[in-house]
C-alpha positions as CSV (number, residue, x, y, z in Angstrom):
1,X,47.2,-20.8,17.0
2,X,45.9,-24.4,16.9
3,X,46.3,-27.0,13.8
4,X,44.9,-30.5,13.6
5,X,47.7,-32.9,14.1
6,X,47.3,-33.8,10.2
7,X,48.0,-30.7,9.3
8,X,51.1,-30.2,11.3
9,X,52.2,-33.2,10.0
10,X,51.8,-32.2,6.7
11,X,53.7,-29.2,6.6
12,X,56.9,-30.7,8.7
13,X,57.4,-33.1,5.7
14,X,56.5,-30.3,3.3
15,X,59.3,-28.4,5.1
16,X,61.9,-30.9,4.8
17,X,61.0,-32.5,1.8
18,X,63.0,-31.0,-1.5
19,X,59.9,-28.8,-1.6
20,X,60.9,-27.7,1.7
21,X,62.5,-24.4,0.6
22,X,59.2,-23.3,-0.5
23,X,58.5,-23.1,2.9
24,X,61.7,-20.8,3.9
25,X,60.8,-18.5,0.2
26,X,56.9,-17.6,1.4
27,X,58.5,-16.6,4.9
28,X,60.5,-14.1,2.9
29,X,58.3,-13.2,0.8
30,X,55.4,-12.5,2.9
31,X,54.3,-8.5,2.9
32,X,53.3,-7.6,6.3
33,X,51.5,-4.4,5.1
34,X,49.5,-6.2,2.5
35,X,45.9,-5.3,2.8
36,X,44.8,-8.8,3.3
37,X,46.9,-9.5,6.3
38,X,44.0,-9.5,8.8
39,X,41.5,-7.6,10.3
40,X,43.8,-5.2,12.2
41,X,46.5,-4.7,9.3
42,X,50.4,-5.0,9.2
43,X,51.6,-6.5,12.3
44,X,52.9,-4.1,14.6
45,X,56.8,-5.9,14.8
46,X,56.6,-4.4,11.0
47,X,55.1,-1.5,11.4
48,X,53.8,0.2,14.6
49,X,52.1,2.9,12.5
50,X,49.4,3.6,14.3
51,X,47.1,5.0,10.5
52,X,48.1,1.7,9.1
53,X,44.5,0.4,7.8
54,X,42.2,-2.0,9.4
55,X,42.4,-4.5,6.2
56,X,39.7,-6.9,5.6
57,X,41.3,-9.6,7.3
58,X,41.6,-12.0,3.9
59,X,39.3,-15.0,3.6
60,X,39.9,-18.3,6.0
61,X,38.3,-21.3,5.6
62,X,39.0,-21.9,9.3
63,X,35.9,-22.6,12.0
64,X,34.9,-19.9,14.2
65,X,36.4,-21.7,17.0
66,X,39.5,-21.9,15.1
67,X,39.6,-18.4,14.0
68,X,43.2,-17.1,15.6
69,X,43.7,-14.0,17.1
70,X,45.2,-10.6,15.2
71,X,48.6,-11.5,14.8
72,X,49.3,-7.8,14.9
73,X,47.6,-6.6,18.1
74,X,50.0,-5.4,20.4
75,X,48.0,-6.3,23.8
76,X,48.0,-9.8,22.4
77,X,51.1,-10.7,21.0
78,X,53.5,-8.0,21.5
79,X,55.6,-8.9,24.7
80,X,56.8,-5.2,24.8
81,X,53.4,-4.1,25.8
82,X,51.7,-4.6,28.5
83,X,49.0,-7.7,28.2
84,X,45.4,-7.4,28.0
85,X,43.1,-9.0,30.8
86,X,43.2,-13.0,30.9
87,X,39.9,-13.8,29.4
88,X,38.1,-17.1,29.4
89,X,37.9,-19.6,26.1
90,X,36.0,-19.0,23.4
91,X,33.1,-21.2,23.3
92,X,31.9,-23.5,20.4
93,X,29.0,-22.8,19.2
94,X,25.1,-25.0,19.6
95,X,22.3,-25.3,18.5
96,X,19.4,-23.2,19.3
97,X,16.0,-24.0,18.2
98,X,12.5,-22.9,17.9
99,X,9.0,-23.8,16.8
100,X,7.6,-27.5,16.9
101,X,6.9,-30.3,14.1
102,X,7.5,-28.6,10.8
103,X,8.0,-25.5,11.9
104,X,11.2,-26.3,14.3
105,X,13.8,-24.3,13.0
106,X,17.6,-24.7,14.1
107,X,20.7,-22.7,14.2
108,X,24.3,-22.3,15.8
109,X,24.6,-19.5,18.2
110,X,27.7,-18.4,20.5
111,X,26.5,-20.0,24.0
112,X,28.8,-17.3,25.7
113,X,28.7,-14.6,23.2
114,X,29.7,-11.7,26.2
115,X,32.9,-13.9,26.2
116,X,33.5,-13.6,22.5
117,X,32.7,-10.0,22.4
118,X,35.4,-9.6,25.7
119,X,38.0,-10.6,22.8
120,X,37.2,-8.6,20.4
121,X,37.1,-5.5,22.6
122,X,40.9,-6.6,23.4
123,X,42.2,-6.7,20.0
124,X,40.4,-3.7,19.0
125,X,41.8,-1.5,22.1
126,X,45.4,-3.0,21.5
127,X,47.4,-0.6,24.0
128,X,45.0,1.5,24.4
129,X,42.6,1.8,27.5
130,X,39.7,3.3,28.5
131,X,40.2,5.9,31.0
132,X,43.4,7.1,29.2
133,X,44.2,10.8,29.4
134,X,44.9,12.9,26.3
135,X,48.1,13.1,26.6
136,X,48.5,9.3,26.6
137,X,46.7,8.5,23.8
138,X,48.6,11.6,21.6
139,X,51.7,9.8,22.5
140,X,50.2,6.6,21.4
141,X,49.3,8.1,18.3
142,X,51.8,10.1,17.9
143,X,55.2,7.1,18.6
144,X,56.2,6.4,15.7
145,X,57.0,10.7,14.5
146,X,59.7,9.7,17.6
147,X,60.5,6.7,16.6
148,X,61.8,8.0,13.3
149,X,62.9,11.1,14.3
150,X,65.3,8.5,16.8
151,X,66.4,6.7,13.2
152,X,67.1,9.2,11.4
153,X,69.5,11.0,14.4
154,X,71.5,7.5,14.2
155,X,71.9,7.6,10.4
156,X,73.0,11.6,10.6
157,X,75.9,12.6,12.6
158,X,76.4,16.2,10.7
159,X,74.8,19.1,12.7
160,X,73.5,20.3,10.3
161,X,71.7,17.5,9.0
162,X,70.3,17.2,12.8
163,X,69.2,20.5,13.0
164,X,66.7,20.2,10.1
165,X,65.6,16.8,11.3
166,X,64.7,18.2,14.7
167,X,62.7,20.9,12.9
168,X,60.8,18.2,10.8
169,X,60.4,16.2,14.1
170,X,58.3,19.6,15.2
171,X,56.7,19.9,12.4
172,X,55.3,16.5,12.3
173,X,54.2,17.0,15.9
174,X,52.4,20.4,15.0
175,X,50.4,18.8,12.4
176,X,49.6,16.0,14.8
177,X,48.5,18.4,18.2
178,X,46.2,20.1,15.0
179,X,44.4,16.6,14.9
180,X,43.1,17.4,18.6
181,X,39.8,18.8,18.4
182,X,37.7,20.5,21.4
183,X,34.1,20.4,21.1
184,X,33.1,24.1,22.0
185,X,30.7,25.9,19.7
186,X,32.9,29.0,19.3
187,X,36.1,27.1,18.3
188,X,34.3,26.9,14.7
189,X,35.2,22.9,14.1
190,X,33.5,21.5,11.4
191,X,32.3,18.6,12.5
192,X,29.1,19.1,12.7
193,X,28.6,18.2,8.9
194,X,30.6,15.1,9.1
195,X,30.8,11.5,9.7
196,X,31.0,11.6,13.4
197,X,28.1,14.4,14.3
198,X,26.2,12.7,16.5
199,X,29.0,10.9,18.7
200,X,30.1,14.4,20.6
201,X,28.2,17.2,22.2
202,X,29.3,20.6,22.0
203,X,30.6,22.6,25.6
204,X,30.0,19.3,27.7
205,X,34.0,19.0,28.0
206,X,34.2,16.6,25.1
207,X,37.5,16.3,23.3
208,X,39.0,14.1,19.9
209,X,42.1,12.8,18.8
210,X,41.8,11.7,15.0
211,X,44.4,10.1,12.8
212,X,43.9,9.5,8.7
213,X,46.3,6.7,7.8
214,X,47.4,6.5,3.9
215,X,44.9,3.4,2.8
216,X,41.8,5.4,3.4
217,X,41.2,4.7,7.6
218,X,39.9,7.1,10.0
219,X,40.5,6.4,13.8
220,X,38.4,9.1,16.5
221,X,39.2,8.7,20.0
222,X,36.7,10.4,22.1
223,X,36.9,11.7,25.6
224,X,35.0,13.2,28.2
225,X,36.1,14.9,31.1
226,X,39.9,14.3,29.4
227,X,39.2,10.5,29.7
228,X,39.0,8.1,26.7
229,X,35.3,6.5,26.4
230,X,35.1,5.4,23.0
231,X,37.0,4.9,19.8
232,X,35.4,5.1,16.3
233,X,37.2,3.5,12.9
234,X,35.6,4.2,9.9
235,X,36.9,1.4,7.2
236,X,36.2,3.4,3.2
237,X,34.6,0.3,1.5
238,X,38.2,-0.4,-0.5
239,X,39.1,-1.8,2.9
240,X,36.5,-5.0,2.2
241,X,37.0,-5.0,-2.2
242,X,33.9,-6.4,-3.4
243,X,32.3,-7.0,0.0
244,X,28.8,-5.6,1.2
245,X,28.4,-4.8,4.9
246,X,26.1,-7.8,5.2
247,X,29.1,-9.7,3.9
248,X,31.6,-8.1,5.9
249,X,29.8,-8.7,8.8
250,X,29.5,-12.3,8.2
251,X,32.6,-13.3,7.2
252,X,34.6,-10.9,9.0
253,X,32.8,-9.1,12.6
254,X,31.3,-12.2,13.2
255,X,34.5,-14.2,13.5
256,X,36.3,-11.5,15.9
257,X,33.6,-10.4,17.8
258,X,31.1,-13.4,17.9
259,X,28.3,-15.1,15.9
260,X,25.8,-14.2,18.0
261,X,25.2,-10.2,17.7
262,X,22.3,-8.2,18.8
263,X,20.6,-6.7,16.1
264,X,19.5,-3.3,16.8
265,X,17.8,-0.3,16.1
266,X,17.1,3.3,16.6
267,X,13.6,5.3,16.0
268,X,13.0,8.4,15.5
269,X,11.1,9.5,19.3
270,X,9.0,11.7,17.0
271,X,8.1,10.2,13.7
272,X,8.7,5.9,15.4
273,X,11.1,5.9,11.8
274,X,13.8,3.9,11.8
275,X,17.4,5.9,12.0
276,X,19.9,3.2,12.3
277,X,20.0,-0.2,12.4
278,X,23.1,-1.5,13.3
279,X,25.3,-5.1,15.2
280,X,26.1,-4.9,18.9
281,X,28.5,-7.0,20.6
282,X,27.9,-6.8,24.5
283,X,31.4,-7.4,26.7
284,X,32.3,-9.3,30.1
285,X,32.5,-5.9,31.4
286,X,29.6,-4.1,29.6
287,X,31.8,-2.6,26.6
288,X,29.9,-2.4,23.2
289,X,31.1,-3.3,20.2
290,X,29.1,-1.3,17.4
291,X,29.0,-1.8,13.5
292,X,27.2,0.6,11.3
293,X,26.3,0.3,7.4
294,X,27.2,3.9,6.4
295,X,28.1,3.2,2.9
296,X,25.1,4.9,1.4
297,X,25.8,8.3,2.9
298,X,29.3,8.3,3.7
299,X,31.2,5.4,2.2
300,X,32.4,3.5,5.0
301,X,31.5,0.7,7.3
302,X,32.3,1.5,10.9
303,X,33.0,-0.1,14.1
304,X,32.8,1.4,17.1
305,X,34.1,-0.1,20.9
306,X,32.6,2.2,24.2
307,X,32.7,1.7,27.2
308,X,29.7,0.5,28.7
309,X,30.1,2.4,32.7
310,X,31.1,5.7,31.1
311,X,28.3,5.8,28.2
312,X,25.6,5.2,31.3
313,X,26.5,8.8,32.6
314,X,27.1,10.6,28.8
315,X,24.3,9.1,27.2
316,X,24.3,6.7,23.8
317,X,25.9,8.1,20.8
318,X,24.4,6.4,17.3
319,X,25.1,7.8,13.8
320,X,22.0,8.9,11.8
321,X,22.0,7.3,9.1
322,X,18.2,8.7,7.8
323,X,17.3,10.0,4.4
324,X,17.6,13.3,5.8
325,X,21.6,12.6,5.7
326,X,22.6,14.6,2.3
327,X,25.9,12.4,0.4
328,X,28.7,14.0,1.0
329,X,32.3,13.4,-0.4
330,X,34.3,10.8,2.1
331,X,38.0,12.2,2.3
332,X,36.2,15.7,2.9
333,X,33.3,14.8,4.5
334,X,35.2,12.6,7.5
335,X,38.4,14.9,8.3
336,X,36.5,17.5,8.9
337,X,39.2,19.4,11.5
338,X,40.3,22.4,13.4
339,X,41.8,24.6,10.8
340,X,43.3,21.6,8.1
341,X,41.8,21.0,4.5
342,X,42.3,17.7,2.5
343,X,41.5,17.7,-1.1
344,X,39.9,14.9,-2.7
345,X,43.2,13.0,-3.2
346,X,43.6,12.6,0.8
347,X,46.4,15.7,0.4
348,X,46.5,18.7,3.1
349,X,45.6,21.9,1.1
350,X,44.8,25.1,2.0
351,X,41.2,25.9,3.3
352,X,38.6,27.6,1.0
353,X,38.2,30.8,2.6
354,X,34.5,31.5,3.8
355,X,32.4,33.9,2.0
């Protein structure tokens, strides 16, 4: 993280000045699950949760050059795990311009903008890789069921007392492996109605792992051929309070994944009517970053990182967000599942039977 020398000045006499122990108090007092922590949420040396929301980052008056990394991505700043690729600097942006006399028009653009978008794809992947099997990414997902189950074995000596915490550590694990969805049209999923429709084909060995985390996040991890290609977040719209997408995108995407996006969109082959119009971010490597306005149908604003050699072969994925979309409820409409209901408060009920 880099500070002008003023301001490092500034706060060393702040420190030990007789104000200093204001210093040590917000240290203590600092929540690292508060929703404005950054764009990734709670740090992961507080929590390693991996359904702990995507807050909105909180607001920065800092330059886009001086914007620092998640503090909470493990590839980045957790020395446990493995580092991400070294990338190249950020650049600073220029100024582009256009048209002559009165009509010369001038703005700041990212010079290397597939650099930019090279970081973003790191914070937003964190530990995980493309290529991953299943099974890695369900342990991922599924660490911190262990890492309590390990706690609470410490703090419990009786065998009894072990014996029912081994059955909840099975229990968690079942509800988990029910998370893992196979696209086949006889396994009667219901996704076909939701969200994430058009980002999976049915029996083209095409596989999800979903988690739901408490503050209203949805994470889909895709893969084909048992190989990770793409993961999907879907933030509800408490995630940004007060924001619109347009906003969102400005003060937040743009600072993470670069100022310079293409704008894109998708037309109906039939009709030529716009679909989906939506930001792309294009990596060192050819990843995509992706993010969709979906807060008229669905209530979110998602984010999607692919990789860029894999969707070549499957074929690009884009949400429909037309007027033929009907409104649906989110906490229903985005867990969809293989056999496990929510009811509108986020909680697991049972499932309506069919008629």
């Amino acid at each position: 993280m880099r500070f002008s020398s003023t301001f490092v000045s500034l706060a060393l006499v702040l420190c030990f000045s007789p104000f200093g122990s204001a210093c040590k108090n917000e240290k203590q007092t600092e929540d690292p699950d508060s929703a404005s922590s950054n764009l990734l949420g709670p740090s992961a040396k507080a929590s390693e949760d991996p359904e702990d929301l995507l807050s909105d980052g909180g607001d920065s008056d800092a330059d886009l050059d001086e914007e620092p990394p998640p503090e909470d991505v493990p590839a980045v700043e957790d020395p446990k795990v493995a580092k991400g690729p070294k990338l190249p600097p950020k650049s600073k942006p220029v100024d582009k311009c256009t048209g002559k006399g009165k009509k010369r028009v001038c703005k700041q653009v990212d010079p290397k903008p597939e650099v930019s978008a090279s970081h973003g794809v790191v914070m937003l992947l964190g530990e995980f890789r493309f290529g991953q099997k299943t099974d890695e990414v369900f342990k991922l997902v599924t660490r911190n069921i262990d890492k309590e189950y390990a706690e609470r074995q410490a703090k419990n000596k009786d065998p009894l007392a072990q014996d029912e915490i081994q059955k909840w550590r099975k229990e968690q694990l079942a509800t988990a492996k029910e998370h893992h969805v196979k696209f086949v049209k006889n396994g009667n999923h219901r996704w076909g109605v939701s969200l994430i429709q058009y980002e999976y084909e049915d029996d083209s060995n095409e596989e999800m792992i979903w988690t739901k985390g408490d503050s209203g996040l949805r994470k889909f991890y895709f893969f084909k051929d048992g190989e990770l290609w793409k993961i999907v977040y879907a933030y509800s719209t408490d995630s940004f309070p007060g924001k619109t997408y347009e906003q969102v995108v400005e003060e937040k995407f743009k600072k993470w994944f670069g100022m310079s996006p293409q704008p894109k969109v998708k037309s109906d082959p039939k009709t030529k009517q716009p679909v989906v119009a939506y930001n792309e971010w294009t990596a060192m490597k050819g990843e995509h970053v992706r993010s969709f306005d979906m807060t008229a149908v669905h209530g979110v604003i998602v984010l999607a990182v692919v990789d860029g050699g894999a969707e070549k072969s499957i074929g690009e994925r884009l949400p429909n967000v037309g007027a033929d979309d009907k409104v649906t409820d989110v906490v229903n409409d985005i867990v969809g599942g293989s056999d496990v209901c929510y009811d509108k408060s986020g909680n697991i009920s049972e499932c309506a039977t069919k008629k």
